[in-house]
N, CA, C and O atoms as a GROMACS GRO file, in nm:
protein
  628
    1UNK      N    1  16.114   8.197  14.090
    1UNK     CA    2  16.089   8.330  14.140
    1UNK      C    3  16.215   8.414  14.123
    1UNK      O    4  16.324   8.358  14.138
    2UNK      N    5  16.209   8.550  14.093
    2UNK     CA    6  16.287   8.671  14.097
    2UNK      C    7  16.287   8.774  14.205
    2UNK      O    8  16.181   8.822  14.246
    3UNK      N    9  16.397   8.806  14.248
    3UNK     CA   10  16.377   8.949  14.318
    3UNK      C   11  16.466   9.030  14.260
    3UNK      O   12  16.564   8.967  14.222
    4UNK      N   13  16.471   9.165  14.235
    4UNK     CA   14  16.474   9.270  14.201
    4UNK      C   15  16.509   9.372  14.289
    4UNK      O   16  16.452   9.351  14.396
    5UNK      N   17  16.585   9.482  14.294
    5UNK     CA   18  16.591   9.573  14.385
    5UNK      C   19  16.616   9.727  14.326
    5UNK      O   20  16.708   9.731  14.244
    6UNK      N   21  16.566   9.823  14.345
    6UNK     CA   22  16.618   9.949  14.287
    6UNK      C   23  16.600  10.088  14.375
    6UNK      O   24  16.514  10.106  14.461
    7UNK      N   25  16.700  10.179  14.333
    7UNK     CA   26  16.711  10.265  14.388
    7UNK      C   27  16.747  10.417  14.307
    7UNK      O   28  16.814  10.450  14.209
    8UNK      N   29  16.670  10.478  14.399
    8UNK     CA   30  16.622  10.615  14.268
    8UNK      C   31  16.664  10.778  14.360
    8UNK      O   32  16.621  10.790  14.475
    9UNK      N   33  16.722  10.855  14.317
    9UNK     CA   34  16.744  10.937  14.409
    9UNK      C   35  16.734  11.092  14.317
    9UNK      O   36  16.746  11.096  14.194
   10UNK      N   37  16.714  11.202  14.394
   10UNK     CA   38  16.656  11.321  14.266
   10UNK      C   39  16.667  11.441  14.343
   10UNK      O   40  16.571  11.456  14.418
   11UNK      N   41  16.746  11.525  14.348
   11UNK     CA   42  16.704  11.674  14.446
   11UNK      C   43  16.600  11.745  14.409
   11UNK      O   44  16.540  11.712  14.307
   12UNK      N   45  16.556  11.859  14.486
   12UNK     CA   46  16.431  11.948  14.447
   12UNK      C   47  16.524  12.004  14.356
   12UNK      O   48  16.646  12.011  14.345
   13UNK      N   49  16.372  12.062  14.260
   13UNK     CA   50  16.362  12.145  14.149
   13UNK      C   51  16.408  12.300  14.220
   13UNK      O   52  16.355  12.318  14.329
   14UNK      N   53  16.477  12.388  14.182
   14UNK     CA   54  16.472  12.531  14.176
   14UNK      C   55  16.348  12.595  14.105
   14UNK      O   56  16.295  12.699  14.146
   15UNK      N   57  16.313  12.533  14.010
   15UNK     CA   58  16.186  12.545  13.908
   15UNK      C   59  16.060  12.558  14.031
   15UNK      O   60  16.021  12.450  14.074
   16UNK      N   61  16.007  12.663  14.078
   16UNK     CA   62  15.897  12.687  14.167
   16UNK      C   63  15.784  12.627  14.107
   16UNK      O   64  15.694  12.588  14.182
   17UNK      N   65  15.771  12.606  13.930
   17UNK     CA   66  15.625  12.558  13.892
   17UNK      C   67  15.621  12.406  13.898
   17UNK      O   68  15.514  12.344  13.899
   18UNK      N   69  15.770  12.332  13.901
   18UNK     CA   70  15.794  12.185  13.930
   18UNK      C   71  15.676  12.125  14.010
   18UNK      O   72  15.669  12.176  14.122
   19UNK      N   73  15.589  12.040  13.987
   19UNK     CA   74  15.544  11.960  14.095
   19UNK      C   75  15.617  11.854  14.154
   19UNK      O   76  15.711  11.815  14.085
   20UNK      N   77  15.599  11.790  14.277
   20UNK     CA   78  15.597  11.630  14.343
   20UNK      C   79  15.532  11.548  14.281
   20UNK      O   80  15.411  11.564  14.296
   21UNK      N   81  15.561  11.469  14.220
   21UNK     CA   82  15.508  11.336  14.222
   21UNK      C   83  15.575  11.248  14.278
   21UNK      O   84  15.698  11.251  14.273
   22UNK      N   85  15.476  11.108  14.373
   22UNK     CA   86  15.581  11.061  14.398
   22UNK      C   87  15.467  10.895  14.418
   22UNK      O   88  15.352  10.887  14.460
   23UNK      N   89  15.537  10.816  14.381
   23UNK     CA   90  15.434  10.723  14.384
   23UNK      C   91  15.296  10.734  14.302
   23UNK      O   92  15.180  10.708  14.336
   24UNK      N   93  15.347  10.779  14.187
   24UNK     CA   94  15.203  10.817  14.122
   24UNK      C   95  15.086  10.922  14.140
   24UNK      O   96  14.985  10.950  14.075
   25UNK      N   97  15.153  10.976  14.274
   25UNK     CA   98  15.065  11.057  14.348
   25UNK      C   99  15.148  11.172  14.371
   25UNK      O  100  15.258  11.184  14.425
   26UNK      N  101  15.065  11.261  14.313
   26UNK     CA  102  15.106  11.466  14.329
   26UNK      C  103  15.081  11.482  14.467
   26UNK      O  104  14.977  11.443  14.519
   27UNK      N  105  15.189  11.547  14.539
   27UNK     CA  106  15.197  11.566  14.661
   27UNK      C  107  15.233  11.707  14.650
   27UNK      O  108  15.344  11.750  14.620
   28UNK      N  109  15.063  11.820  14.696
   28UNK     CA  110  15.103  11.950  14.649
   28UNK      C  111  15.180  12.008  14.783
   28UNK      O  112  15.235  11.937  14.868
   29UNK      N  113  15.175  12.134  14.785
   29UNK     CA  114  15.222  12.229  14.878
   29UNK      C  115  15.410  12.222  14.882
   29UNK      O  116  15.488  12.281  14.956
   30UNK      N  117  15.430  12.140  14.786
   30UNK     CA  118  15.567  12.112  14.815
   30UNK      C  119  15.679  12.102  14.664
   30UNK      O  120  15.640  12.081  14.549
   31UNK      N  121  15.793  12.120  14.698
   31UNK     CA  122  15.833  12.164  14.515
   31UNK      C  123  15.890  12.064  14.480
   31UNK      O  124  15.947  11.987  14.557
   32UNK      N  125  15.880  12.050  14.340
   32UNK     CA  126  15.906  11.943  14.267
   32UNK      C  127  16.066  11.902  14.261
   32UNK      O  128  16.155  11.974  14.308
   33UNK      N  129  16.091  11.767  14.190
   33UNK     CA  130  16.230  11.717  14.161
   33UNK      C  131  16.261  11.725  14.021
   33UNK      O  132  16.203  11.679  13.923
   34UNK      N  133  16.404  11.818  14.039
   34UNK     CA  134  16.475  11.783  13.914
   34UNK      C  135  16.465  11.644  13.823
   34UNK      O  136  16.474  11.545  13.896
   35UNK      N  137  16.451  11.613  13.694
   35UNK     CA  138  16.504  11.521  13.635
   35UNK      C  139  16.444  11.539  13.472
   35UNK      O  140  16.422  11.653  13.430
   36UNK      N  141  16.429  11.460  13.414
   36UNK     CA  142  16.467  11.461  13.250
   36UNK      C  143  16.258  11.404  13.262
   36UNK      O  144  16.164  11.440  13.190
   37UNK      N  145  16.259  11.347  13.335
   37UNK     CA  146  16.112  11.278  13.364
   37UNK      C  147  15.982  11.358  13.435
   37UNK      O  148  15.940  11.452  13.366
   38UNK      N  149  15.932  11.343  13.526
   38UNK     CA  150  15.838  11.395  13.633
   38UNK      C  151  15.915  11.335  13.739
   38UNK      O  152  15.876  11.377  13.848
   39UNK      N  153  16.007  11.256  13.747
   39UNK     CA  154  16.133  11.255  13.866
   39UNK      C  155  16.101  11.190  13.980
   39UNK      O  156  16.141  11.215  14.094
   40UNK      N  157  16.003  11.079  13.934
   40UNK     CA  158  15.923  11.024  14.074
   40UNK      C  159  15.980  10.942  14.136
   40UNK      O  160  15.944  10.832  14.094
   41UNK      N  161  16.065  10.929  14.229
   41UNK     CA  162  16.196  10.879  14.254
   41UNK      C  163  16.133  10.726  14.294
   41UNK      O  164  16.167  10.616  14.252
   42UNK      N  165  16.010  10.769  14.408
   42UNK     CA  166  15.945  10.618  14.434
   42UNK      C  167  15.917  10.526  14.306
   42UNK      O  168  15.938  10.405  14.313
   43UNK      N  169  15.868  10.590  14.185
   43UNK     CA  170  15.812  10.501  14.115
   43UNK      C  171  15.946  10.462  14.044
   43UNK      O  172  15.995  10.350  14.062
   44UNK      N  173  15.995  10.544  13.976
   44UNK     CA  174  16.170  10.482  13.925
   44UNK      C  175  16.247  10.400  13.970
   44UNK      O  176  16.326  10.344  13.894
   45UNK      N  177  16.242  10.365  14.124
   45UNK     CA  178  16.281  10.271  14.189
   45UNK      C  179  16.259  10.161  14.175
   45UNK      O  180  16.336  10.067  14.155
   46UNK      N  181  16.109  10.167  14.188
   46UNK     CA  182  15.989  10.002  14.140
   46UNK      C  183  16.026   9.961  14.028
   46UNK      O  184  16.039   9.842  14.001
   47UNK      N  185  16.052  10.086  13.925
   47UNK     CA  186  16.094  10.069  13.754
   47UNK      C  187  16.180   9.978  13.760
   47UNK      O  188  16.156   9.860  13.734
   48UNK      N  189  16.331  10.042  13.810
   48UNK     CA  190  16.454   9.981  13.806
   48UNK      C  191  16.439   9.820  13.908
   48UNK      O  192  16.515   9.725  13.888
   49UNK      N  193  16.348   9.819  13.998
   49UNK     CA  194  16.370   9.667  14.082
   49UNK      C  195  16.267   9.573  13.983
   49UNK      O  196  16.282   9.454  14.011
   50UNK      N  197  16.180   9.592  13.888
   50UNK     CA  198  16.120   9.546  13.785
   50UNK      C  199  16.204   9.472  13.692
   50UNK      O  200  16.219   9.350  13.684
   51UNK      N  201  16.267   9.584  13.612
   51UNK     CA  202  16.360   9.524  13.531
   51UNK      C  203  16.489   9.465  13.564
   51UNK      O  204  16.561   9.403  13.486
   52UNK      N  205  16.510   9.487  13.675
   52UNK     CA  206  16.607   9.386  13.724
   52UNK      C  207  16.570   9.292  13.742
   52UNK      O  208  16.620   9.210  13.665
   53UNK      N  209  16.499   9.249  13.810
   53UNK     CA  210  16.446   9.135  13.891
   53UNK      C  211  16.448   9.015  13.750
   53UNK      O  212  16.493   8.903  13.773
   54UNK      N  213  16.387   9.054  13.587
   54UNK     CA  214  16.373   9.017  13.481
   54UNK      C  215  16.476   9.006  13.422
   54UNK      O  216  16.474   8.960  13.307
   55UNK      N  217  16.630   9.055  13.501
   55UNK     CA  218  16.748   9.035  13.422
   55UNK      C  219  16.740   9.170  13.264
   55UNK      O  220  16.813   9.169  13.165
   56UNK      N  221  16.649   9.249  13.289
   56UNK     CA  222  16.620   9.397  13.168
   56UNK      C  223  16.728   9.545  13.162
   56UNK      O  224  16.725   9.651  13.099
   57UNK      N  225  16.812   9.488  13.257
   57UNK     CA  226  16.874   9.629  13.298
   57UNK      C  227  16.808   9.757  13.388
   57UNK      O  228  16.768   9.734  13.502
   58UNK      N  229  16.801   9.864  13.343
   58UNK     CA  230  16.743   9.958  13.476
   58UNK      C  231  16.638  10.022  13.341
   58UNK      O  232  16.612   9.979  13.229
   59UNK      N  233  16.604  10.128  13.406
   59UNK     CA  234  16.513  10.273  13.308
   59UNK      C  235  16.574  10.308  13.205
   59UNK      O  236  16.512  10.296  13.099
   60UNK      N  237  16.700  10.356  13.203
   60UNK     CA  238  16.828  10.435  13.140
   60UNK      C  239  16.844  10.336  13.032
   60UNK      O  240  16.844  10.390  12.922
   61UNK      N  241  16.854  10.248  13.029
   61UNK     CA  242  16.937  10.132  12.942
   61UNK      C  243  16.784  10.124  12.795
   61UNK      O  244  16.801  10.122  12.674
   62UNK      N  245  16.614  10.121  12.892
   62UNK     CA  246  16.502  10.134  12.800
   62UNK      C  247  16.425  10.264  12.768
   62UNK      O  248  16.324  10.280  12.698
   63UNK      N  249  16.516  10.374  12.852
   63UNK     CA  250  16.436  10.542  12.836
   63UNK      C  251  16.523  10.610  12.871
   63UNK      O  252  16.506  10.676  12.972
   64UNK      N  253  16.656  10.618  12.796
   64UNK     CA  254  16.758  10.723  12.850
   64UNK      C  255  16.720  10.874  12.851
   64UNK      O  256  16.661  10.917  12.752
   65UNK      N  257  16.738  10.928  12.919
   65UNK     CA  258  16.743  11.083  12.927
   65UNK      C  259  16.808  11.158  12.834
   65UNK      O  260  16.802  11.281  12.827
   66UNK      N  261  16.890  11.065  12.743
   66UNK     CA  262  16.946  11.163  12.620
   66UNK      C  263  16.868  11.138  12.465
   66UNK      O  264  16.910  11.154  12.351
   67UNK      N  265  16.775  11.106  12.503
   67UNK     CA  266  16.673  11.083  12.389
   67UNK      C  267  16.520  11.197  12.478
   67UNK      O  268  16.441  11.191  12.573
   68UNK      N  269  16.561  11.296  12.352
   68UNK     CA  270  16.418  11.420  12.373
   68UNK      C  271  16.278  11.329  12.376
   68UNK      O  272  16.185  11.382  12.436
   69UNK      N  273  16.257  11.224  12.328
   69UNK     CA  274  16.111  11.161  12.326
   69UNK      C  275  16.072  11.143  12.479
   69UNK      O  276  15.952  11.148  12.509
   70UNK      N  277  16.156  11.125  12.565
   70UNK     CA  278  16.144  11.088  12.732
   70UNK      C  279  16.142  11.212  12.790
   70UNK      O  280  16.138  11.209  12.913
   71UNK      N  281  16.144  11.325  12.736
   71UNK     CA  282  16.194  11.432  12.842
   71UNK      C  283  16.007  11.444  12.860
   71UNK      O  284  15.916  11.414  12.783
   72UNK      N  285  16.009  11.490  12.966
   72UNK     CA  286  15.880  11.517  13.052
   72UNK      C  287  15.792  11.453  13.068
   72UNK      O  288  15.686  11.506  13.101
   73UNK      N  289  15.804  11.274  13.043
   73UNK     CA  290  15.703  11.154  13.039
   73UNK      C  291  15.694  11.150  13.183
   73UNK      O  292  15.759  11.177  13.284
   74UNK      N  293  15.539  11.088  13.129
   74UNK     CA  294  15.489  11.039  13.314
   74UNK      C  295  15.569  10.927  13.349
   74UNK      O  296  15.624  10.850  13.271
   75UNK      N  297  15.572  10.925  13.507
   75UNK     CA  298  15.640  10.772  13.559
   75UNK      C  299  15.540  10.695  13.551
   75UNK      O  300  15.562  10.574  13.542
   76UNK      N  301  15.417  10.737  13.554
   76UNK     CA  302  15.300  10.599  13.500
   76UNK      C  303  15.302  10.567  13.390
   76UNK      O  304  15.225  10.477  13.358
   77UNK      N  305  15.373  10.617  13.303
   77UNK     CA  306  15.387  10.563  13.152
   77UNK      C  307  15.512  10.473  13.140
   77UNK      O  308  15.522  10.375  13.066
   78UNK      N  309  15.636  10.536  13.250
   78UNK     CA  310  15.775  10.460  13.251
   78UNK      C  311  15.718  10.332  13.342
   78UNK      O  312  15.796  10.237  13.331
   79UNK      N  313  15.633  10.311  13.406
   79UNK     CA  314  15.616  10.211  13.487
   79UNK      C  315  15.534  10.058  13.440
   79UNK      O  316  15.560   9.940  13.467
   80UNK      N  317  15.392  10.142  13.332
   80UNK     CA  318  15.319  10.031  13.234
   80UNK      C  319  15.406   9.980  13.144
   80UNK      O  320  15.403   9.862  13.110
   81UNK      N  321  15.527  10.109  13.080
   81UNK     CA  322  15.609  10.013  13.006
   81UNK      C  323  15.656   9.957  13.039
   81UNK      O  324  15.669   9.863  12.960
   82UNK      N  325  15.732   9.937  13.167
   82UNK     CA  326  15.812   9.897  13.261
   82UNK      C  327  15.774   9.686  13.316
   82UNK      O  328  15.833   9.582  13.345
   83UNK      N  329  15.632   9.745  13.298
   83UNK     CA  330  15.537   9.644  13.367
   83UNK      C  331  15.526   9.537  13.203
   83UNK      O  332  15.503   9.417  13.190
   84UNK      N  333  15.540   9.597  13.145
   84UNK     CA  334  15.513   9.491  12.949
   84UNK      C  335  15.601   9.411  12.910
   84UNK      O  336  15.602   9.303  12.851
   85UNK      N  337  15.704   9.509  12.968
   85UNK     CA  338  15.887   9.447  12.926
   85UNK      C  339  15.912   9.331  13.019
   85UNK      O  340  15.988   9.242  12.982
   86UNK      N  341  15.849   9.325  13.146
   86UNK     CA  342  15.892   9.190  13.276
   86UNK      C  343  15.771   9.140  13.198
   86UNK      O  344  15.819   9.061  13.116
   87UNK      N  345  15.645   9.145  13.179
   87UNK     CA  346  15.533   9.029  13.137
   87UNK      C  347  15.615   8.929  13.012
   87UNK      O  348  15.635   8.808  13.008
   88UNK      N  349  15.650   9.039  12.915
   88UNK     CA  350  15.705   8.991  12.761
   88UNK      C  351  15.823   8.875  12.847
   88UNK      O  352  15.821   8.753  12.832
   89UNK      N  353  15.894   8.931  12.914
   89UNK     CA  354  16.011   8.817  12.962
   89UNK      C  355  15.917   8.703  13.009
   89UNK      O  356  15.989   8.605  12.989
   90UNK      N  357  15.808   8.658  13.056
   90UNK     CA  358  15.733   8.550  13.107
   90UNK      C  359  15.745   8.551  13.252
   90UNK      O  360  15.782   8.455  13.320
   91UNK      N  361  15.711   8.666  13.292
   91UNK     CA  362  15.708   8.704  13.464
   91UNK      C  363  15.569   8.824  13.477
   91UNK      O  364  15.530   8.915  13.404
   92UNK      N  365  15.527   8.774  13.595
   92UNK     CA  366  15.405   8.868  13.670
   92UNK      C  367  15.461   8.900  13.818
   92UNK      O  368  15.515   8.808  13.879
   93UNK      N  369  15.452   8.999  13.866
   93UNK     CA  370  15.459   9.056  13.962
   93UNK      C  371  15.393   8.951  14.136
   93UNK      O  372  15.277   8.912  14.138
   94UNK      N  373  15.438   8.939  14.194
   94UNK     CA  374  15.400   8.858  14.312
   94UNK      C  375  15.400   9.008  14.402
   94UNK      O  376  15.295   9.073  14.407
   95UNK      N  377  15.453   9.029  14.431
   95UNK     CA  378  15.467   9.159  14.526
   95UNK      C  379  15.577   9.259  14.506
   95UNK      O  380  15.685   9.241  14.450
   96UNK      N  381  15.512   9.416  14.588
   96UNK     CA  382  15.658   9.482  14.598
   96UNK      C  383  15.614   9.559  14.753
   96UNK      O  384  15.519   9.570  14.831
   97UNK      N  385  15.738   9.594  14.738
   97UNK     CA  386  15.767   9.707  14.854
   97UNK      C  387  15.866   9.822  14.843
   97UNK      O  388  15.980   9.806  14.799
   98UNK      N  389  15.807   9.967  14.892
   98UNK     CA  390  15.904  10.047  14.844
   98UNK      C  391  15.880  10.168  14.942
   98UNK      O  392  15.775  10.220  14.979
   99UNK      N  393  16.052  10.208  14.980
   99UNK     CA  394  16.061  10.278  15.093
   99UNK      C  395  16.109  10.420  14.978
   99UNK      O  396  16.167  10.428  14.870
  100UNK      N  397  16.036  10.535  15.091
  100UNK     CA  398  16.063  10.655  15.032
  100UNK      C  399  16.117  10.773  15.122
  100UNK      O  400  16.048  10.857  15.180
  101UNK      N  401  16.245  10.763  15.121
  101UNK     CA  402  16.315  10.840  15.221
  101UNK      C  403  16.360  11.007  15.209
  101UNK      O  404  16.450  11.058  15.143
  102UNK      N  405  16.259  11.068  15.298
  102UNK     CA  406  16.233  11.173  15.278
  102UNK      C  407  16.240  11.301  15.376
  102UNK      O  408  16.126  11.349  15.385
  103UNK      N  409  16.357  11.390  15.470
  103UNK     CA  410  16.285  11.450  15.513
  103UNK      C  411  16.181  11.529  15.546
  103UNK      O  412  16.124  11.543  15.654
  104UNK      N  413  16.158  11.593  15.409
  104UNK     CA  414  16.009  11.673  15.369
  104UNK      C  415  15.990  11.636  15.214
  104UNK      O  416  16.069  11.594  15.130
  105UNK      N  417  15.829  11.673  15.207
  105UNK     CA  418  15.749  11.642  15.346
  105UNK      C  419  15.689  11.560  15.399
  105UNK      O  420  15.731  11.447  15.376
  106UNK      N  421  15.608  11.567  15.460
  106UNK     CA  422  15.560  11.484  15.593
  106UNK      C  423  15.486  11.366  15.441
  106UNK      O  424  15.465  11.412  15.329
  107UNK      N  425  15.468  11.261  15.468
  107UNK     CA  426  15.392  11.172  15.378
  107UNK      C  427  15.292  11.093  15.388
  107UNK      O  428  15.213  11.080  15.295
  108UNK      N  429  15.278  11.013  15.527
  108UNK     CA  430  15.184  10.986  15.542
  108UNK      C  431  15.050  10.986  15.485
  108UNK      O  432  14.984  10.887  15.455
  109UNK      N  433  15.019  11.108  15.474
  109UNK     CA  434  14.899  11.097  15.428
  109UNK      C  435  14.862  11.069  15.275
  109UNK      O  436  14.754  11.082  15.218
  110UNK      N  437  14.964  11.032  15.236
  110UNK     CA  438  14.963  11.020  15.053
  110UNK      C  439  15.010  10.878  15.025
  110UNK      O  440  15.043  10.828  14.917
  111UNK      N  441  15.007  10.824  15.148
  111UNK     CA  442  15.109  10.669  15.154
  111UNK      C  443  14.969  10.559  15.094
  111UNK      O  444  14.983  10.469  15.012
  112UNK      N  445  14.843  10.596  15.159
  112UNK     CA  446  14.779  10.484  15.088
  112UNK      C  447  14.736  10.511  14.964
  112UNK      O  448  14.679  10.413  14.916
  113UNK      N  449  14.739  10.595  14.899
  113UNK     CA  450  14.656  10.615  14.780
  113UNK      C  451  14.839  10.601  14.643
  113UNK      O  452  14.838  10.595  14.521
  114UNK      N  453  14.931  10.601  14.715
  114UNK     CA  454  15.037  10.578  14.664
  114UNK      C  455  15.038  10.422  14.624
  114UNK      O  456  15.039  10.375  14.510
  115UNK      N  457  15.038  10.337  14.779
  115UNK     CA  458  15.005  10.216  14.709
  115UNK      C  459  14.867  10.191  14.656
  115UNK      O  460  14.851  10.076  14.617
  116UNK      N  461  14.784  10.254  14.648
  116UNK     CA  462  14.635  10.217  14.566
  116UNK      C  463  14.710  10.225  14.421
  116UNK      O  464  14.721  10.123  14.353
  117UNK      N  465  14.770  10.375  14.367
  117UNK     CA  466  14.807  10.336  14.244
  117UNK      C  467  14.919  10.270  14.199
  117UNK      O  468  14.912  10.250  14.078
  118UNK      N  469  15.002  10.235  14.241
  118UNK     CA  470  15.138  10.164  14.231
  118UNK      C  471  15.070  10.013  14.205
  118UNK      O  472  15.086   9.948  14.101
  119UNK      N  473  15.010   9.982  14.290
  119UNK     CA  474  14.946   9.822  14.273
  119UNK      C  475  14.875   9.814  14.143
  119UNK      O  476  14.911   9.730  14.060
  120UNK      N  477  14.728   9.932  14.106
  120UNK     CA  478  14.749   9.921  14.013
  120UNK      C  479  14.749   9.890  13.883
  120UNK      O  480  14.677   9.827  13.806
  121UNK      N  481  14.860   9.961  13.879
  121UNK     CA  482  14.983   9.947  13.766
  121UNK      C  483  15.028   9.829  13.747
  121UNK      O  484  15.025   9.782  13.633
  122UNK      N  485  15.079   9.753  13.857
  122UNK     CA  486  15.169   9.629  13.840
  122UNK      C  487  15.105   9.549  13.864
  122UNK      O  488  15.168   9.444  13.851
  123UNK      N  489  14.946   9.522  13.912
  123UNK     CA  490  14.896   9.423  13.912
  123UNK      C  491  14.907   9.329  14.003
  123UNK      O  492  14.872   9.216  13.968
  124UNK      N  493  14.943   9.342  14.100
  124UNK     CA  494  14.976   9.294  14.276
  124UNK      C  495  15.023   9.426  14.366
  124UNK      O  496  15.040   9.540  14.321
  125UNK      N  497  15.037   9.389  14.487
  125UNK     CA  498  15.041   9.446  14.630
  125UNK      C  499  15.190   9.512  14.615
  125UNK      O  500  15.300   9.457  14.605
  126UNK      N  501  15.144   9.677  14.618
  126UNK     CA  502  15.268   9.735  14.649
  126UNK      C  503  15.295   9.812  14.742
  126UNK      O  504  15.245   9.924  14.729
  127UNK      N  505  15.386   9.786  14.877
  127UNK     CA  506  15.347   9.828  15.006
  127UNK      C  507  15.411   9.977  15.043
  127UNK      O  508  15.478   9.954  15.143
  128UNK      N  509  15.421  10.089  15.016
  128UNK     CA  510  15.467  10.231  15.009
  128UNK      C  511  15.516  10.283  15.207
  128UNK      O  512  15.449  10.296  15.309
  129UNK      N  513  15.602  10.291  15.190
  129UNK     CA  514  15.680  10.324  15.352
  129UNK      C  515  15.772  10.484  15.344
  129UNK      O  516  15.819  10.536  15.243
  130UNK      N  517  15.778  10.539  15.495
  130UNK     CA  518  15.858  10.654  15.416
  130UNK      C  519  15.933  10.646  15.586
  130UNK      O  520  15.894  10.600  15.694
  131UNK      N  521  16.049  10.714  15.544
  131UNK     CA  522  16.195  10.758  15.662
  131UNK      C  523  16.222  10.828  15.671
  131UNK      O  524  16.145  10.888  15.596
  132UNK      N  525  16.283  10.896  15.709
  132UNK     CA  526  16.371  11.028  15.725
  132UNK      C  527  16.552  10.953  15.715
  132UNK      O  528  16.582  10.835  15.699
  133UNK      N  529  16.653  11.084  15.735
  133UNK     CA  530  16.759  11.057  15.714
  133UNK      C  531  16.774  11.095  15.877
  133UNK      O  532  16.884  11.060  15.921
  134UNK      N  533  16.689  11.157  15.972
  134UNK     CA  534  16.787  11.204  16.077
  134UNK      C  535  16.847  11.302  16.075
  134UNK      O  536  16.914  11.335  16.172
  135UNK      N  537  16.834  11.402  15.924
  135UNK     CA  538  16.962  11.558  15.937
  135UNK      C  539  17.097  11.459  15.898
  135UNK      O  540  17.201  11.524  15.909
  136UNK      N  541  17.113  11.364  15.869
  136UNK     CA  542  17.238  11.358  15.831
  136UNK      C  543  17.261  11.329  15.660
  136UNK      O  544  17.203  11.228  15.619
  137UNK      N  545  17.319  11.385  15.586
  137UNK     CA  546  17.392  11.429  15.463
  137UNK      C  547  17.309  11.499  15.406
  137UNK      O  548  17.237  11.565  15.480
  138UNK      N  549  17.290  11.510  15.276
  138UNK     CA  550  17.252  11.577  15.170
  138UNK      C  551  17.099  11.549  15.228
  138UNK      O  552  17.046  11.620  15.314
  139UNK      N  553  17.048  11.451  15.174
  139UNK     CA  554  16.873  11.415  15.253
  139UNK      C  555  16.873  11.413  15.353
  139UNK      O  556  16.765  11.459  15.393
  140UNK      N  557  16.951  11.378  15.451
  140UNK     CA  558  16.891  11.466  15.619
  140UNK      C  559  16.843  11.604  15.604
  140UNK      O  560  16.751  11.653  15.669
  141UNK      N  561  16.916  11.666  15.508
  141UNK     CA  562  16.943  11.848  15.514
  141UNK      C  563  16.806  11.860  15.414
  141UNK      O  564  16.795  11.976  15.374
  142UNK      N  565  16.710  11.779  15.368
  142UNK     CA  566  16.594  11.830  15.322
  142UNK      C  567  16.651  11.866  15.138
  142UNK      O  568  16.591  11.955  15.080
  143UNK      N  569  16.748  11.802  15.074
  143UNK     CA  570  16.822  11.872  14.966
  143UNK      C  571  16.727  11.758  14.845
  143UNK      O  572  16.730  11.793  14.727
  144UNK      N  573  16.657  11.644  14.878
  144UNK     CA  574  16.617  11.581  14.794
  144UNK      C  575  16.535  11.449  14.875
  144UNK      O  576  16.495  11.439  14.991
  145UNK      N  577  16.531  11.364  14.769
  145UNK     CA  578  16.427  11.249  14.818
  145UNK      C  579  16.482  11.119  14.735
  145UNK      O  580  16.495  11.111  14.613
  146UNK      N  581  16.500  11.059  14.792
  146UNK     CA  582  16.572  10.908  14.777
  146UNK      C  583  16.425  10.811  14.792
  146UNK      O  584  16.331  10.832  14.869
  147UNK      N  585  16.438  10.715  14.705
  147UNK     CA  586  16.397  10.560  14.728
  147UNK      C  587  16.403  10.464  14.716
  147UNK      O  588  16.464  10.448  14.611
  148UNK      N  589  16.369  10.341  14.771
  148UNK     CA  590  16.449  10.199  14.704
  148UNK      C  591  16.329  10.135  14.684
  148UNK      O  592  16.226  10.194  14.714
  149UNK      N  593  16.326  10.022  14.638
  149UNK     CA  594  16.182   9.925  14.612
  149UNK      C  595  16.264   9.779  14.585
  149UNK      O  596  16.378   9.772  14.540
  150UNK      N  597  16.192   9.682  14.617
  150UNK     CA  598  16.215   9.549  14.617
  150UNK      C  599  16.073   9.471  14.569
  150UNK      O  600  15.964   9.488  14.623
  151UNK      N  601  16.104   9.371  14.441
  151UNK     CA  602  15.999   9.320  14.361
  151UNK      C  603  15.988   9.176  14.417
  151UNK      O  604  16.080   9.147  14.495
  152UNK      N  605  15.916   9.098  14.399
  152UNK     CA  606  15.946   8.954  14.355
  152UNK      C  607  15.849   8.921  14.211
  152UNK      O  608  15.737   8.965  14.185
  153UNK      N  609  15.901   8.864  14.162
  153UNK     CA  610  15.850   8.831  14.019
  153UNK      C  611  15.849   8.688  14.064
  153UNK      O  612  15.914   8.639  14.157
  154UNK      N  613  15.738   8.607  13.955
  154UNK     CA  614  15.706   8.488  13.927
  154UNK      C  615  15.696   8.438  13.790
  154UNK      O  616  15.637   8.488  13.694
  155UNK      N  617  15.773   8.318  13.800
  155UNK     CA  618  15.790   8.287  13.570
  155UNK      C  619  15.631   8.242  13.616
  155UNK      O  620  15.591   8.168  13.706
  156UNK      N  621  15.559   8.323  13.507
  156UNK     CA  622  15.413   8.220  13.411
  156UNK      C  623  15.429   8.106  13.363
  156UNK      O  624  15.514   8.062  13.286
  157UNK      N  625  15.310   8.043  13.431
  157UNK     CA  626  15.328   7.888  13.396
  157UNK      C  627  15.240   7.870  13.270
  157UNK      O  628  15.231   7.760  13.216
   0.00000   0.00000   0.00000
């Protein structure tokens, strides 16, 4: 068995037409995150604790941001690939979990259908959680959205 861990962090967009995605799931009424991607910090997280967990490196190392072919890809596309590259190594997914730390906004209500599609994708149980910072630093102050995720992988017998 493997575990994996990753962590993904992204401020809001200035861009008013930016959407949220986050966990696979558009979370409207609220403005989107900067990044080279759709910026889904939850799912980039899962990405990066994926390919770790497989010994693959992170996202960057298999979809850098300085290659124009990645600019504005879905994270469900960074995530199936994500999900081919740990199978090809001779690993399947046993479980994940992934916290999404957020003062705004509120999430809850996007938490199960987050893990409906996150799972999936990867083909086991992915358990979607969200925090606040409390007001303290940059994400206390509402400036962005942080997440981490933790995998366990299993070698195919």
């Amino acid at each position: 068995m493997r575990i994996g861990q990753g962590i993904d962090v992204h401020h809001f967009s200035g861009d008013a037409e930016r959407e949220l995605w986050l966990g696979l799931v558009h979370v409207p009424d609220s403005p989107g995150l900067e990044g080279h991607s759709d910026a889904d910090a939850a799912t980039h997280a899962l990405c990066d604790a994926l390919l770790g967990a497989a010994n693959l490196g992170d996202l960057g190392r298999h979809f850098p941001d300085t290659h124009t072919v990645y600019h504005g890809v879905s994270s469900r596309w960074l995530l199936e690939a994500s999900v081919a590259l740990v199978r090809a190594e001779g690993y399947r997914v046993e479980s994940a979990d992934v916290t999404i730390m957020a003062e705004r906004p509120k999430l809850s209500d996007y938490m199960p259908a987050m893990s409906n599609e996150l799972s999936t994708v990867v083909g086991a149980t992915v358990s979607v959680k969200a925090t606040t910072f409390e007001g303290l630093g940059a994400l206390g102050r509402g400036e962005g959205i942080a997440a981490s995720a933790v995998v366990l992988l299993r070698e195919e017998s």
